[in-house]
C-alpha positions in Angstrom: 13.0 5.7 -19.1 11.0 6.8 -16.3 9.3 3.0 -15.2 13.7 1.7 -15.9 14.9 4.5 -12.8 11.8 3.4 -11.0 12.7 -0.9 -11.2 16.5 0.5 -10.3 15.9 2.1 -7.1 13.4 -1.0 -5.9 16.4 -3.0 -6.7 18.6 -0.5 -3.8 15.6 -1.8 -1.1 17.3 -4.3 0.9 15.1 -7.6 2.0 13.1 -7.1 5.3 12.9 -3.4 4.5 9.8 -1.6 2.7 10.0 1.8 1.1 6.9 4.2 0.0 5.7 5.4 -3.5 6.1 8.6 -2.3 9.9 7.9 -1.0 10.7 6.6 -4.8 9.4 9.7 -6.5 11.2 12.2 -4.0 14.4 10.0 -5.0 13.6 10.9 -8.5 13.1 14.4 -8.0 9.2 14.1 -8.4 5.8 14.4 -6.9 4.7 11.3 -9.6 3.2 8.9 -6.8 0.7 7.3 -9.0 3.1 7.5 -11.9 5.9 5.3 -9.6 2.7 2.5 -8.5 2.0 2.7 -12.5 5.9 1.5 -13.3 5.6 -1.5 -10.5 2.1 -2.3 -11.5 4.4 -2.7 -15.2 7.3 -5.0 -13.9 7.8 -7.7 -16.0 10.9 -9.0 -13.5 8.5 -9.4 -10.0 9.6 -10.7 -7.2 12.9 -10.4 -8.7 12.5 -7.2 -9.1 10.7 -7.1 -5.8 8.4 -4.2 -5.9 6.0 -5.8 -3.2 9.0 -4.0 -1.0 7.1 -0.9 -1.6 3.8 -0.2 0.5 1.7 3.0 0.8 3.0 5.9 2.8 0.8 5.1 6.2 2.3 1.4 6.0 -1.0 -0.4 4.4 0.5 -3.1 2.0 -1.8 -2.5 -0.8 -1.8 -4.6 -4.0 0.4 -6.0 -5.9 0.9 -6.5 -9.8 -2.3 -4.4 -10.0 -4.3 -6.8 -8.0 -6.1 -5.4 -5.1 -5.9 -8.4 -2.9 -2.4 -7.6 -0.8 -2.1 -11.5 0.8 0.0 -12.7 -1.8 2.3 -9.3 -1.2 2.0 -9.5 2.3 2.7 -13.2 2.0 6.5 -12.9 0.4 7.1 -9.3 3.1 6.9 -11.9 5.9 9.2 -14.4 4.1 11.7 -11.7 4.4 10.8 -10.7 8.3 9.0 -7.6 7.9 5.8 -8.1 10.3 2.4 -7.3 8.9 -0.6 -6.9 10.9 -3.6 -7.0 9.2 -2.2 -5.3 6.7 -0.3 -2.6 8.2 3.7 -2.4 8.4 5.3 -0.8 11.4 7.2 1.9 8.9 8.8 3.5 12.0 10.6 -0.2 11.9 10.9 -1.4 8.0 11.3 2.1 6.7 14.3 2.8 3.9 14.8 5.7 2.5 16.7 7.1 -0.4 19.4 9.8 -0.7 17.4 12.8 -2.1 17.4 13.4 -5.2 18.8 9.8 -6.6 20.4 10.1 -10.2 
């Protein structure tokens, strides 16, 4: 139930836009960072249910599909416009946020 309202509220990022772990869990009424990476390391839809929209809270891209190598995520975030230099987001710029708390 839990890794389902995670894939819902990646689907609500629009393209060109990045949200955090940490902005997902707050949406869900959580502190569960690590339990919200856990449910997008999980998704059997990617990119089509693009989780590579979400990045770390101080902008690094990270991995993706539980690889640590972020090219391939940083790759398909400049297909969509956001700008990533070397591997840092401009979050001031990309950021969306959630309504708190999302049900």
């Amino acid at each position: 139930m839990f890794n389902e309202k995670v894939l819902s509220l990646v689907k609500q990022i629009p393209r060109g836009r990045v949200t955090t772990y940490r902005e997902i869990a707050r949406a869900l009424g959580t502190k569960a960072y690590q339990a919200v990476g856990n449910a997008l390391r999980s998704n059997p839809d990617a990119p089509f249910v693009p989780c590579h929209r979400v990045v770390k809270n101080d902008g690094c891209v990270g991995g993706y599909k539980g690889v640590k190598d972020s090219r391939v995520k940083a790759e398909l975030l400049e297909k969509e416009g956001v700008i990533v230099t070397d591997g840092i987001i401009d979050m001031d710029k990309y950021l969306f946020s959630f309504h708190y708390p999302v049900s």
